[in-house]
C-alpha positions in Angstrom: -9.4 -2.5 27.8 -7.4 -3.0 24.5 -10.5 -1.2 22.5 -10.4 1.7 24.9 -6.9 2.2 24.4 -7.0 2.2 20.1 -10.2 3.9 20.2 -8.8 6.9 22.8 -5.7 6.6 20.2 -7.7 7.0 17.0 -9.7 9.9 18.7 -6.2 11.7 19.5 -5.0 11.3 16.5 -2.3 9.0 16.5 -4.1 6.0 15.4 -3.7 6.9 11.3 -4.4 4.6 8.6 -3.5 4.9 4.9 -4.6 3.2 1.7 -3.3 3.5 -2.2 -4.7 1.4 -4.7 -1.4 0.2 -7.0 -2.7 0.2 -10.7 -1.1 -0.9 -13.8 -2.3 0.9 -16.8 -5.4 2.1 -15.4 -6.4 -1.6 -13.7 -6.4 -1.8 -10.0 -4.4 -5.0 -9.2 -3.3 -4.4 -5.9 -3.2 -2.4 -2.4 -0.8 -0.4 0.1 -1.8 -0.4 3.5 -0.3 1.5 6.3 -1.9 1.1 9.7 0.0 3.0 12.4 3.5 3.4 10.3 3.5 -1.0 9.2 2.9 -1.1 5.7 1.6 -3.8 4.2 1.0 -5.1 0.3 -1.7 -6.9 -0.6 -2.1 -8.1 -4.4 -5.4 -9.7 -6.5 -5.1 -12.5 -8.2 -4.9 -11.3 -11.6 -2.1 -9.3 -10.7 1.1 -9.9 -12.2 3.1 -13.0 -10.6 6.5 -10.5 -10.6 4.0 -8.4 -8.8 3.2 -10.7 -6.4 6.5 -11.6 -5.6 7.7 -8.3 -4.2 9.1 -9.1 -1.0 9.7 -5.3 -0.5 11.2 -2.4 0.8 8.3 -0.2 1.3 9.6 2.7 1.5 7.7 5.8 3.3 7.1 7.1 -0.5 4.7 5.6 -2.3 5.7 7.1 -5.7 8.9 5.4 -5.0 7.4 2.2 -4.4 5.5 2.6 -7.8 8.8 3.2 -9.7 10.3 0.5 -8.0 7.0 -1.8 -9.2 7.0 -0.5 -12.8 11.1 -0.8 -13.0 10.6 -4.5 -11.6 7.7 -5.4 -14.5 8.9 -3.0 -17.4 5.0 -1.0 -17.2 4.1 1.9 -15.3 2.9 1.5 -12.1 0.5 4.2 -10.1 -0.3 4.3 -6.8 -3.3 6.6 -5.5 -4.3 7.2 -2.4 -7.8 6.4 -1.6 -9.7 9.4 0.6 
């Protein structure tokens, strides 16, 4: 029942998912997810430890999240949205 319900969601829809790979100087390191409006971070292990750490907010701009990354680490940080 549950899979009928997200697949007659996605079909309508309403069911949207996002990602953006987060980059620093032209090296993925990381990924933004948002599945249905939650956002979610999720970080390689080579990525930088401050990086890592970011407890948040995610804001519903990813080029804000990126500023707020690359004013955290003192680099630029890109996001790009994959699709």
């Amino acid at each position: 029942m549950l899979l009928a319900k997200v697949l007659i969601g996605m079909l309508a829809g309403r069911a949207k998912s996002s990602c953006w790979t987060i980059s620093q100087y032209g090296r993925v390191v990381g990924t933004l997810m948002d599945e249905r409006g939650q956002r979610r971070l999720s970080w390689f292990n080579d990525a930088d430890p401050r990086l890592r750490n970011y407890a948040g907010p995610l804001s519903d701009d990813p080029s804000e999240l990126g500023r707020r990354l690359s004013l955290r680490i003192g680099v630029p940080i890109s996001l790009d949205v994959l699709g």
